[in-house]
N, C-alpha and C positions, 0 to 999 in steps of 0.2 A: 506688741506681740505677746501672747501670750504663750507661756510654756510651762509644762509639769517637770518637774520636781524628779530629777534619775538619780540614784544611789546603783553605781557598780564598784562590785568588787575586781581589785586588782589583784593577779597571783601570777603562777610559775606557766600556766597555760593560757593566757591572757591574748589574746591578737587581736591586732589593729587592722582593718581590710578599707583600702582609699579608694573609692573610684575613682576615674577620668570626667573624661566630660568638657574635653578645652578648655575656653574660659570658666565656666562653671566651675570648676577646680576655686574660684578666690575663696569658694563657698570654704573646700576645704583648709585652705590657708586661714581664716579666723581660726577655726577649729583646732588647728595645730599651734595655730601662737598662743592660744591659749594654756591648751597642753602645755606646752612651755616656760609658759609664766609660773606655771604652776607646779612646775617640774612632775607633770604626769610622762611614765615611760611605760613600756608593753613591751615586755619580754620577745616578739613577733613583731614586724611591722609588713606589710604587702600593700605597694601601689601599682597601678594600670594608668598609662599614657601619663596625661596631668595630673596624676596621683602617684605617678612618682618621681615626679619631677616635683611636688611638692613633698613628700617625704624625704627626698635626698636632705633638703636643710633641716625636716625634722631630726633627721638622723645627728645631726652634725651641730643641733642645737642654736642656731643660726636665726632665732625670732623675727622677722620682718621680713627678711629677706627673698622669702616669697611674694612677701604681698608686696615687695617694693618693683621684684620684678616682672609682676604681670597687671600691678597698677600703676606705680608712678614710671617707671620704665616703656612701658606701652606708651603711655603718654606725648612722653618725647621721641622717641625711635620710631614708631609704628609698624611693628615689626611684624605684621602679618594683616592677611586682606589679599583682595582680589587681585592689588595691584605685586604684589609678591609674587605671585602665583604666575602672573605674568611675565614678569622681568627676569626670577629665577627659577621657575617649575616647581616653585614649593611655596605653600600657603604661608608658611614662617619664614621669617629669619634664622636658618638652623645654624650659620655659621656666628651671628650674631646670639641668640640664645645660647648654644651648647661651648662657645669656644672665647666670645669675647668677655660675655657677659659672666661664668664664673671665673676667668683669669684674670683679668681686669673689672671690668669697672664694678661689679659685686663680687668680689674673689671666696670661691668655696672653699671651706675649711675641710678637706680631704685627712688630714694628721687627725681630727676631732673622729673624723666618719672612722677612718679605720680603729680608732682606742675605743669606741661606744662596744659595751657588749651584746650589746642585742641584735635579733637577726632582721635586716632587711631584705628582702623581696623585691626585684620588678620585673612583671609579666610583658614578653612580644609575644608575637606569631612566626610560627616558623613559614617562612612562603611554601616551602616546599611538603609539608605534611599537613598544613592548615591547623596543626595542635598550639598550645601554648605554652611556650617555654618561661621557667621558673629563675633568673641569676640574684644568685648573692655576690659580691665582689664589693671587696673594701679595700684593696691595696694598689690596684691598679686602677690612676686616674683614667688615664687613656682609657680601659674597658669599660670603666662606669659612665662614661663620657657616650659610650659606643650602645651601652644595653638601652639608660633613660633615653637615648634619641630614635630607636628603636622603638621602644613602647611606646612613641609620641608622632611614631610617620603615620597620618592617619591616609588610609585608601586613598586613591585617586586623587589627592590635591598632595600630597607626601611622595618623596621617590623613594623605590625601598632603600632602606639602611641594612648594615652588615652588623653581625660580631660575631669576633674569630672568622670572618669571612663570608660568614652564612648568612641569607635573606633573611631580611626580617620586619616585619611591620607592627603596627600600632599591637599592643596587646589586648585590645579590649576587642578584636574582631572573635577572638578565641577563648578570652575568659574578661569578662568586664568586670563581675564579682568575684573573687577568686577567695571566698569565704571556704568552700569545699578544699580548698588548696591549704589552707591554715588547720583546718578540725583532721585532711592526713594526714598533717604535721604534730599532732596531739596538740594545739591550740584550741580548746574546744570552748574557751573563757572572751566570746571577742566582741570585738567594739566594730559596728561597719558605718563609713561614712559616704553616705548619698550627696550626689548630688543635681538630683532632681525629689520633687516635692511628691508626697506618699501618693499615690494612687496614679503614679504614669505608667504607661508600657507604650513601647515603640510599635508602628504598625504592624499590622500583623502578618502581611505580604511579605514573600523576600523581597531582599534587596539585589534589584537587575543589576547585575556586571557586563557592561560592555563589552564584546568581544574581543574589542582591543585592546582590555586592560587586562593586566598579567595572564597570557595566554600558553605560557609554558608553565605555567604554577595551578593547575587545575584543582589541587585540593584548597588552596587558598582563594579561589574561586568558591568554591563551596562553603568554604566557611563565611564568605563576608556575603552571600547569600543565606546563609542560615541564620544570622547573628542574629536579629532582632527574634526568631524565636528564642534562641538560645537564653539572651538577654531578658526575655520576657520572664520565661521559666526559672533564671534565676532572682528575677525579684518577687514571682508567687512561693519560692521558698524562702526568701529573707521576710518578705511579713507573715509569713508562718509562725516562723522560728520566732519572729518578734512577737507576733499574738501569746504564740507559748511560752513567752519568757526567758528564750533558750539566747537568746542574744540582744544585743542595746543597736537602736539604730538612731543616726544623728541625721538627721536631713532637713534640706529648705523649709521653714513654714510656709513662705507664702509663694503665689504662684509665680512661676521664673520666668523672666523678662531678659533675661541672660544667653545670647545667643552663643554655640561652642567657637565661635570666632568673633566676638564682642569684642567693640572697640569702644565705646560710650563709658569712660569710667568712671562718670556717676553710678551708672549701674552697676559697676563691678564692685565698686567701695562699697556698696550699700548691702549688695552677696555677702562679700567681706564682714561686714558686723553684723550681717545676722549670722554665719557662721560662728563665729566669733562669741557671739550673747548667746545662743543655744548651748554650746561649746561649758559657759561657765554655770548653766540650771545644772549639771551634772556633778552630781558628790562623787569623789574616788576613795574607796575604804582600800586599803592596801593591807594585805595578807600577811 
């Protein structure tokens, strides 16, 4: 693979923006263990669905521990597929990801997450306004437990989740990039991680919502009907900003074989190190 040669500067306005993308996500899991190794930190961090479920252990410093649990983990459990979706009405294993798997058998470093002084981000949808909601929380496991599973109930195979009681679904139906969400933050120094390969956009049609899915939540209708413009439009302004220099994007070379529910983890180990080798063509100058 070939790749050029990035020098970014690190400073006080510096943000991180993760996309989702399911499995696609191991993409970003290289990318962050490397950061790691390397002890690269951003004053900002902001992930959506599987981007922040893989930023929690960036946060917390926790190297592997992503890629162990949605590669070697997967492995053995098989914790999502069609056959999921059948037996419990959700395409994951939510109780096994959000409940077994940091309490036991990969235990999250929650004491680490809250001492870290940097700010995290992770984006839902609100069902009820179809906008997207922004949480920081460090103190309370229970709520972080409640916001990342949230950002991760993706439509129609996910049943909604709550926090503080309120519906809530996947955040990427409402902000997938949430680059704009870091620069009104005065983060205007940032690093965004793709994970699909430069020149994609989702169809251009909406996306049909069955009549019988969420039918008291009409704005949320609308948004996961609009998303893939929504989504379009916000990656013709990330290679803008990229043409103009205005910001560094990290994304797939070559073209993805990675489905968002991939279970083949040949394929996902192999995401995995390419994220991971792009990840270190990157020089970080610190301010």
């Amino acid at each position: 693979m070939t790749m050029t040669q990035k020098t970014v500067q690190l400073n006080s306005a510096s943000g991180l923006i993760l996309e989702g993308g399911g499995m696609r996500g191991v993409f970003t899991c290289g990318v962050l263990d490397n950061f790691m190794e390397r002890g690269i930190r951003f004053p900002y961090t902001i992930g959506v669905s599987a981007g922040a479920c893989n930023g929690l252990s960036y946060m917390s410093g926790q190297k592997g521990r992503a890629k162990y649990s949605n590669i070697d983990l997967l492995e053995k459990y098989r914790y999502l597929g069609i056959k999921q979706l059948i037996l419990k009405g959700n395409i994951m294993d939510f109780d096994l990801l959000f409940h077994t798997f940091p309490e036991q058998i990969i235990p999250y470093d929650y004491d680490k997450y809250a001492r870290c002084s940097e700010v995290y981000e992770m984006v839902t949808t609100d069902c009820l306004t179809g906008h997207a909601c922004y949480y920081n929380e460090k103190h309370d496991p229970r709520r972080i437990i409640e916001i990342v599973k949230a950002s991760s109930s993706l439509p129609f195979v996910c049943p909604i989740s709550y926090v503080d009681g309120h519906p809530m679904l996947d955040g990427g139906i409402a902000d997938s990039l949430p680059l704009l969400r870091a620069r009104e933050l005065g983060y205007n120094n940032n690093v965004v991680v793709l994970t699909r390969n430069k020149g994609y956009r989702k169809p251009s049609k909406p996306t049909t919502v069955p009549f019988f899915f969420y039918r008291q939540y009409p704005y949320l209708r609308r948004a996961i009907a609009g998303r893939n413009a929504l989504y379009n439009s916000q990656i013709e302004m990330i290679e803008q900003m990229e043409e103009r220099g205005e910001i560094t994007v990290i994304r797939p070379q070559k073209p993805i074989v990675v489905d968002r529910i991939e279970r083949d983890t040949s394929k996902l180990l192999d995401l995995y190190n390419q994220g991971y080798e792009i990840a270190s063509s990157i020089e970080f100058i610190k301010q």
